[in-house]
N, C-alpha and C positions, 0 to 999 in steps of 0.2 A: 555813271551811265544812265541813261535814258531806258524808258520798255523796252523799246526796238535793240537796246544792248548797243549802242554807241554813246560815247565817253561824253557825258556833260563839262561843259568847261569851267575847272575849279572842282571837280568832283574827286575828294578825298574819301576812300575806303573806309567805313563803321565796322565796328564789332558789335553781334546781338546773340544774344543766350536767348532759347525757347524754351519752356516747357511745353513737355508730349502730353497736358492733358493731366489729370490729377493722378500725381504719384508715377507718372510718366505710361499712361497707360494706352497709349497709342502712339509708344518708344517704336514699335516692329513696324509698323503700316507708315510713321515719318521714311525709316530708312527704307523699307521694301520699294514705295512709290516715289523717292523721291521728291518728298514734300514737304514744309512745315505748315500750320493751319492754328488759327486760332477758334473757339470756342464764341459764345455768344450768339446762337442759334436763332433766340427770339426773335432776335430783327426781321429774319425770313425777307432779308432782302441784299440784292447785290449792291456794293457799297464803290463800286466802279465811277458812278459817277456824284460820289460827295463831292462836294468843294470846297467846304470849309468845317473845322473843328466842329464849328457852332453849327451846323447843317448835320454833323453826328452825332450830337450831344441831342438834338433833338427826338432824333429816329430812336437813340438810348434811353433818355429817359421817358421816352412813350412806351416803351418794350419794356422795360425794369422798373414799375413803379414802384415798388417795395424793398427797396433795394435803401441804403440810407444817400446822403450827397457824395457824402468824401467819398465811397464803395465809388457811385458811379461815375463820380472825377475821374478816379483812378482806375478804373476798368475805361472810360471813356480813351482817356492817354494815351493806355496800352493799345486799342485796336486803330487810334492815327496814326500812330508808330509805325502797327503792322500794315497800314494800307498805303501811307506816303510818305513816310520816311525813312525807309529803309530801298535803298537801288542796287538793282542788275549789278553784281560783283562784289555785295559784301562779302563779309563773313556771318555765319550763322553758326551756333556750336549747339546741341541738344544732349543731356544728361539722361542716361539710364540710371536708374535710383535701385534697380537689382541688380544692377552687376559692375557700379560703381566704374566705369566708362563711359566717357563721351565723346561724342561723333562731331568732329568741324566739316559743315560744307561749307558752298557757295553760292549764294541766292543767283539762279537762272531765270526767273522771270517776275512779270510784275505779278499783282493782286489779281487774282480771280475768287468770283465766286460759282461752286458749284455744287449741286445737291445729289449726288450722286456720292454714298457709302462706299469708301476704300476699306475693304473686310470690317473691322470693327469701329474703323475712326468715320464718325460722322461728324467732325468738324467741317462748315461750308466754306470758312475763309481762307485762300492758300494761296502758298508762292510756290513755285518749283526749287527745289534745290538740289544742287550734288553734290552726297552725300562722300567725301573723298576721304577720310582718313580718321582712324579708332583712336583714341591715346586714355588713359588710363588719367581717373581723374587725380590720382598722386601726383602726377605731373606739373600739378599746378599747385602755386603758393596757396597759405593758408587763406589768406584773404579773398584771395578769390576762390576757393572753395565754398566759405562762408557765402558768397555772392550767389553762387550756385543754389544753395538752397531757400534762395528767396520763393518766398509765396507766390512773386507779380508771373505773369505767363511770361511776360515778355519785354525785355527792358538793355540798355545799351551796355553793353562791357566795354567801350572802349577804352578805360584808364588800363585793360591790362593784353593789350595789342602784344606790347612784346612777348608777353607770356605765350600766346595763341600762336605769335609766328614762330617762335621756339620750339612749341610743342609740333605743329607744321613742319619744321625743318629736322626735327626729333632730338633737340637738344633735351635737358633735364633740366628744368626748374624749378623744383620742388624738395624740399629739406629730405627726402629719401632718394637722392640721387644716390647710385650706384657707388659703394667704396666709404658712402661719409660714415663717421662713427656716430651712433646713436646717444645723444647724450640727456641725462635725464634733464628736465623742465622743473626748475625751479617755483612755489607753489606761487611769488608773487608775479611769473610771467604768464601763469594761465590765459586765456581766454576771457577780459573783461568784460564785451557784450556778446551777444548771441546772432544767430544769422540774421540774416534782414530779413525784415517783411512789410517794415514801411504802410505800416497801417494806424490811420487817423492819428497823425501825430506822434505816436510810439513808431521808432525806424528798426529796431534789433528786437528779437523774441528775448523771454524771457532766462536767467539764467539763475534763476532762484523764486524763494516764495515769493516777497515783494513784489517782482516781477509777474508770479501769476495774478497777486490780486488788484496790482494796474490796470490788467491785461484786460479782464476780468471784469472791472467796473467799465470797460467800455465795451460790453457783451451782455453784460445781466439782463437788460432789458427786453433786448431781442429774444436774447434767449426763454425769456416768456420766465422771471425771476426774480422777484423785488427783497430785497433785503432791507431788514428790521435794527439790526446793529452786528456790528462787528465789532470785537472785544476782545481783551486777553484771555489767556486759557484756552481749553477745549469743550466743544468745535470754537473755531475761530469766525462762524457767525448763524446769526436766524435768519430764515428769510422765507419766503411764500412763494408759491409753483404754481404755476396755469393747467390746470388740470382740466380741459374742456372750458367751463366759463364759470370756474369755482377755484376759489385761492387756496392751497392748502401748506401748512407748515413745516420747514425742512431745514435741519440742523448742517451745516457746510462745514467742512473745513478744509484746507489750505496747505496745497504741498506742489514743487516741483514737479518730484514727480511721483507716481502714487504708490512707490512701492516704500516710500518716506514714510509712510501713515505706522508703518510696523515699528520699521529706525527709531521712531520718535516715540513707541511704544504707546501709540493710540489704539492696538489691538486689543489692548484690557479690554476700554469701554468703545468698544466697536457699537455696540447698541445705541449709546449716544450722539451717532454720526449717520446723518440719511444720505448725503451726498461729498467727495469728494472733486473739489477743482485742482487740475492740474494742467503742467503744462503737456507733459508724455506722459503715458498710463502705462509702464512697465511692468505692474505688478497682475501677475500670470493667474494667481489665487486670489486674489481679491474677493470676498465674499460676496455672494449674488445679491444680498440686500443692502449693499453698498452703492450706489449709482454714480458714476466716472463720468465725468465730462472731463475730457480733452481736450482742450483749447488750440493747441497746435493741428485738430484736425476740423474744430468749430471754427476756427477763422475763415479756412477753407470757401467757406459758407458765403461770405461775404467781399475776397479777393478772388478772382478769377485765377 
């Protein structure tokens, strides 16, 4: 379909996943108004009449100079997608990350932009949508679950159509369908890589330490962070902190997640540890002279 909502010829129906915003936090003002919208405010300008990629990438990387390339490649993408390539009569699906439900509408009009605040959400760039129908995100296989928690704002689901129209017509497609027996998971079928997030190169988060200190060396820097060696033992490395325009020394070590630092009985010599890298910080007590960086909410920082 066309703006005007009549049928382009050759026009086959896309599936697209949004996110409401970091941690879905303009979930209530998508579904109240009607809308989905993406972020990227700086441009401070309506993008109606771009014409080409390279004609956005321009206006982007004038607005984002601090930003790195691959960051604005990939934040670039995501908002061509949302301006010209998605038509009148897709599908659009939006995840509440509190209450573990997600909303499939129907994209009803083209791109707009407009500066006027719907209660909290001050996203400028939007489409209309209607918003038709709750399903619970058990509904869906595991892979697309996984998919669902990707970092990107906004990116195509179409390899799992069937799943969307299943869940649309209210079939069940999800290993907790009604009646199946619960069977336990065998330790070599787990979960071999982690959700996606498709960042510079590395496509899945992390699902172990390794993983964090990948992650990790392609953040140090930004993060204002140089390391000295990494090594066996504990901490698992030295390295120096930006402290205004003065480098100062900080002992790291290296855990999934940071409630591991105790597991691994690195709480003896707590004093010998000034910061902690992980990928979730679930550890509730964590001592106040411990410093936690999060990478699953640093990345944040960098992917829209």
């Amino acid at each position: 379909m066309n703006e005007g909502g009549e049928n382009k010829e050759g026009w086959i129906m896309k599936y697209w996943l949004i996110h409401a915003g970091e941690r879905g936090k303009f979930f209530d003002e998508f579904i109240k108004y009607d809308i989905a919208a993406v972020g990227w405010d700086m441009m401070r300008k309506d993008l109606s009449d771009i014409q080409s990629k390279a004609e956005l990438a321009k206006l982007y990387n004038r607005s984002y100079k601090a930003q790195s390339k691959q960051t604005r490649s990939v934040n670039i993408s995501t908002i061509w997608r949302f301006l010209k390539e998605v038509e009148i009569g897709d599908i659009i699906l939006t995840p509440n990350p509190l209450t573990r439900q997600v909303y499939i509408g129907k994209v009803k009009g083209g791109y707009k932009y407009s500066p006027k605040s719907l209660g909290d959400m001050y996203y400028k760039h939007r489409r209309n949508v209607s918003w038709e129908k709750e399903v619970s995100r058990d509904a869906f296989s595991q892979d697309m679950k996984h998919a669902m928690g990707s970092l990107l704002t906004f990116f195509s689901i179409d390899k799992y159509a069937n799943e969307i129209e299943g869940a649309l017509l209210g079939k069940a497609t999800a290993i907790t369908a009604k009646g199946r027996i619960k069977f336990p998971i065998k330790p070599y079928e787990e979960a071999t890589i982690g959700e996606p997030i498709d960042f510079e190169g590395m496509t899945n988060a992390p699902i172990e330490e390794n993983g964090v200190i990948f992650l990790f060396g392609k953040l140090h820097e930004r993060m204002g962070i140089r390391i000295k060696a990494i090594r066996k033992g504990f901490p698992d490395a030295i390295g120096e902190v930006w402290i205004k325009d003065r480098l100062f020394p900080r002992s790291i070590e290296f855990e999934y997640k940071s409630s591991s630092f105790v597991r691994h009985g690195h709480i003896k010599h707590k004093n010998k540890c000034d910061i902690i890298v992980c990928w979730e910080h679930d550890w509730k007590d964590c001592p106040k002279d411990i410093f936690v960086i999060e990478l699953k909410k640093e990345i944040e920082n960098y992917i829209q």
